[in-house]
N, C-alpha and C positions, 0 to 999 in steps of 0.2 A: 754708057759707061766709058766711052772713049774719053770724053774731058775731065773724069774722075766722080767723082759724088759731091752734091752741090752742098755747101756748108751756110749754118747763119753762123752770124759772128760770134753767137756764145758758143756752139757746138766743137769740140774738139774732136777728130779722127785719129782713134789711134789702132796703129798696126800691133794687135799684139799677138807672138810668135810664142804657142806654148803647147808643151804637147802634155801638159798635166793641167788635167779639168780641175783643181782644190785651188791650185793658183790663179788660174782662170777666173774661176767665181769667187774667190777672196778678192783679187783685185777691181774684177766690173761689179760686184756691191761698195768697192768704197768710190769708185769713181764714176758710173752712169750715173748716179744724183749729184752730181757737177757738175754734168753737159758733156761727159766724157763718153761719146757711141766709140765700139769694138769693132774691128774685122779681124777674128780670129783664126789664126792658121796653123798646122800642127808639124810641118818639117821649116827646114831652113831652104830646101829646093821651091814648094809654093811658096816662102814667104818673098824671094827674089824673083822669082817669075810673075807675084802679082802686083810688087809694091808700085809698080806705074800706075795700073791700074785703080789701085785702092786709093793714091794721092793721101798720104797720109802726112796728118797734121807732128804729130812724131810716134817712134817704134818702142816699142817694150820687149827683150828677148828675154824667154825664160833658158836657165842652164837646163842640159838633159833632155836635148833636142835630137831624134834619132839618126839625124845625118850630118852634124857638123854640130862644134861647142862655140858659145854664144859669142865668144872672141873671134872666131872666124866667120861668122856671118855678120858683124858688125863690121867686121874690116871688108868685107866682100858689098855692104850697101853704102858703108861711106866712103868708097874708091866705083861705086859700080853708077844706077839709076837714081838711089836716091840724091836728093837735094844738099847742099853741103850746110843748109840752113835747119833742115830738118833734126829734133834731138832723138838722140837713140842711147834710151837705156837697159842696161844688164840688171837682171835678177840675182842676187847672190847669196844664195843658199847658207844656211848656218856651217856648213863642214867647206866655203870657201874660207880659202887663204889669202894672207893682204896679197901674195905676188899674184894671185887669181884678180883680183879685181882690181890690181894693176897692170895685168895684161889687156883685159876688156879696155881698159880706157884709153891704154897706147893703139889700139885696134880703135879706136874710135868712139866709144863708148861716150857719153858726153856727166853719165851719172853712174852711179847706183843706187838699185833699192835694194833696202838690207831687212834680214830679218831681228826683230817681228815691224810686220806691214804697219807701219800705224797711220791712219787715215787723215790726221791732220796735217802731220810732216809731209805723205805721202802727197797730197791736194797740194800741199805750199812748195813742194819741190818743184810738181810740173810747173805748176801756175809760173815759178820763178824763170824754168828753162821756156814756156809758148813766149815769155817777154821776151828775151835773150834772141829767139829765133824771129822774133819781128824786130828788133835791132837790127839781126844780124842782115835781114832782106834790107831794111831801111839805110845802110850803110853801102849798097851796091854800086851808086854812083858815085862817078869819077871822081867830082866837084870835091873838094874839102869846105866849100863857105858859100852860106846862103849868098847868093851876086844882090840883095834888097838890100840887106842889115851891115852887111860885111861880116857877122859874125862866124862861127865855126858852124858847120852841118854836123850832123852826127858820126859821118866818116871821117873831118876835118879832129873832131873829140876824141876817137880812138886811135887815131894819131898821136895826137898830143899827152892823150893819156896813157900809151905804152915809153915814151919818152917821161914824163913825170914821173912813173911808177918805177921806171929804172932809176932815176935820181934818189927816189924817197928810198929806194931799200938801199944803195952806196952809202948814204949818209945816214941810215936812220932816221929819216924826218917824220915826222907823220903825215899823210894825203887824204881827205875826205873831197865828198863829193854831195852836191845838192842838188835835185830839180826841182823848181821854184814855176809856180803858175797859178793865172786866178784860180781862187774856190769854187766859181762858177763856171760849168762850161757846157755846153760847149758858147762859144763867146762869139758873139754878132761880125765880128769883121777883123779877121784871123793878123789880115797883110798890117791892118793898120795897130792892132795890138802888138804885132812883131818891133815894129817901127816904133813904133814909144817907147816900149820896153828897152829895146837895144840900148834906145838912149840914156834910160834911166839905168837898170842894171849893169848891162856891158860894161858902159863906161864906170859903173862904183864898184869896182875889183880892182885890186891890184895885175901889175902888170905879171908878176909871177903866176898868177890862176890864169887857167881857159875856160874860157866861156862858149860855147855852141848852142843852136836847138837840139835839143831831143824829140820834139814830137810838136808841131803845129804853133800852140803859144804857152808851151814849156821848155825853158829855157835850163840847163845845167851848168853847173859850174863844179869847175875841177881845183881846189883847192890846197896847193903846196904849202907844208911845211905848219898844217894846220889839221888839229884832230876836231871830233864831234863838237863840241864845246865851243871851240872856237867859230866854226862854221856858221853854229846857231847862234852868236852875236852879230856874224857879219850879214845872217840874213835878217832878223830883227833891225837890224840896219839899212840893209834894201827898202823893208816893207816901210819905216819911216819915212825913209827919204821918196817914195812912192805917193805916200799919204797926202805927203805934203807938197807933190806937185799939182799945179792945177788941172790936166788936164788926168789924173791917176785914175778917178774916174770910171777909167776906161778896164782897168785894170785890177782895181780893188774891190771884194779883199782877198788877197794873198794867202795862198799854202805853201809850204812844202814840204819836203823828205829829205832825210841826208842818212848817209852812209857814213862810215870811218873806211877808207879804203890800205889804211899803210899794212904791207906785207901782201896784199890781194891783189893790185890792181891792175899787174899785167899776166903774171903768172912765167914769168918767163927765164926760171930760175930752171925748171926742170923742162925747158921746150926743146931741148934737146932728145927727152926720153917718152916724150908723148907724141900724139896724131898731130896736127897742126893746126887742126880746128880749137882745140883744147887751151893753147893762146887767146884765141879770139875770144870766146868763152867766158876766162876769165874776167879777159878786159871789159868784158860787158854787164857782168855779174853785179859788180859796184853800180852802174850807171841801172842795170833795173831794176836793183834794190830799194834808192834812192828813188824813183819813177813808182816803183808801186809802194815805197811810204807814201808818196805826197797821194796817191788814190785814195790810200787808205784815211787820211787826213782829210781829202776832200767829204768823202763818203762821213766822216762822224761829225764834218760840219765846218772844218776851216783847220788853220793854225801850222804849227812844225811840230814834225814827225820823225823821231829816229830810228834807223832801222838798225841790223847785223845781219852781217853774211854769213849761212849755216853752212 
């Protein structure tokens, strides 16, 4: 148990912290036929003295924990062992108040789940935050830009993205966001689809968008001054001008996902009155949305996909 519990990649660990068995078993019936395995603990004392040990994929606190309220164990593991990558959500009972479930989230809380549980929301909320938390790992290094492509990494994008997202709310513009990648993947020779791509896409943006990788040979683009609509012309444009190059080939055919990010995309209107992580968060929100339309677009066979941010 020293190096934690060994995970496959569907399998999710989560820590859940609850000292009432009805919540317990309402939530491992909607979530164990997910992939979602339990290590469940009944105070807020084991749940900090085991979370090394259990290495948890992320935490669920239920309120009405015998030693401490779920605001202060959230503040106590995202200041303590746990990871700063890892999501920790609060339970929020029908008799909390909004200033209750905005204390949890100033404390570090990264969600809530509210009553009543509903299984579908509840599945697509995590699903939304395990993306967000593999961003947030994938953004660790220094570099801002692939040194192959020259384009933007995905640290180099949330850069850039916290910068556009302050512009778009000054002015009222609108900001979307696309990730754009074959239908088919995984794809024979990652470096050399990087490299044509750059050429083709990269270069057919405007110099006001940023362009980075997101994930291997998925490419995003950050989109000023432009809503859904818009977006989805200028990749219908890509994908022609893809088409019709000779070596596209390599690269067709095309998906993707887009988002509408204006008023979302950095969140940093209220980052004065929350955790710090909850910036990050934000800013990443639009960019997994976008990343798991185009899954979802891959998965029903190809094409463009529009998501929203719940």
């Amino acid at each position: 148990m020293a190096n934690g519990p060994q995970t496959s990649p569907d399998r999710v660990n989560v820590m859940l912290v609850s000292a009432h068995d009805w919540f317990a078993s309402a939530l491992q019936a909607v979530l164990e036929p997910e992939g979602f395995v339990f290590a469940r603990v009944r105070s807020a004392r084991v749940a900090l003295r085991d979370v090394v040990q259990v290495s948890p994929d992320m935490v669920i606190i239920d309120d009405g924990l015998p030693d401490m309220d779920a605001a202060g164990l959230a503040s106590s593991m995202s200041e303590g062992a746990l990871k700063p990558s890892i999501p920790i959500l609060v339970y929020s009972p029908n008799f909390w108040q909004e200033n209750e479930q905005a204390a949890a989230m100033r404390a570090g809380a990264w969600d809530i789940i509210k009553e009543p549980v509903r299984s579908n929301l509840v599945v697509a909320k995590l699903r939304r935050l395990l993306e967000i938390k593999r961003l947030i790992e994938a953004t660790e290094e220094g570099s801002l830009s692939d040194l192959a492509t020259g384009l933007f990494n995905l640290a180099g994008m949330m850069r850039m993205l916290r910068v556009l997202g302050g512009a778009s709310r000054r002015h009222g513009t609108a900001l979307s966001c696309v990730v754009l990648g074959p239908t088919a993947v995984p794809v024979a020779d990652i470096e050399a689809v990087r490299e044509h791509a750059a050429r083709l896409w990269g270069h057919g943006v405007r110099e006001s968008d940023v362009c980075g990788w997101v994930h291997d040979a998925e490419l995003g683009i950050v989109a000023f001054g432009t809503d859904a609509a818009g977006v989805t012309t200028m990749v219908r444009r890509l994908i022609e001008r893809t088409e019709a190059d000779p070596a596209g080939g390599e690269i067709i055919p095309l998906s993707a996902g887009i988002v509408e990010l204006t008023d979302r995309s950095a969140g940093e209107g209220s980052g004065a009155r929350i955790a710090p992580m909850a910036n990050r968060i934000a800013s990443l929100s639009g960019i997994a949305a976008a990343r798991n339309a185009l899954h979802e677009a891959r998965k029903a066979g190809g094409g463009i996909r529009i998501a929203e941010i719940h």
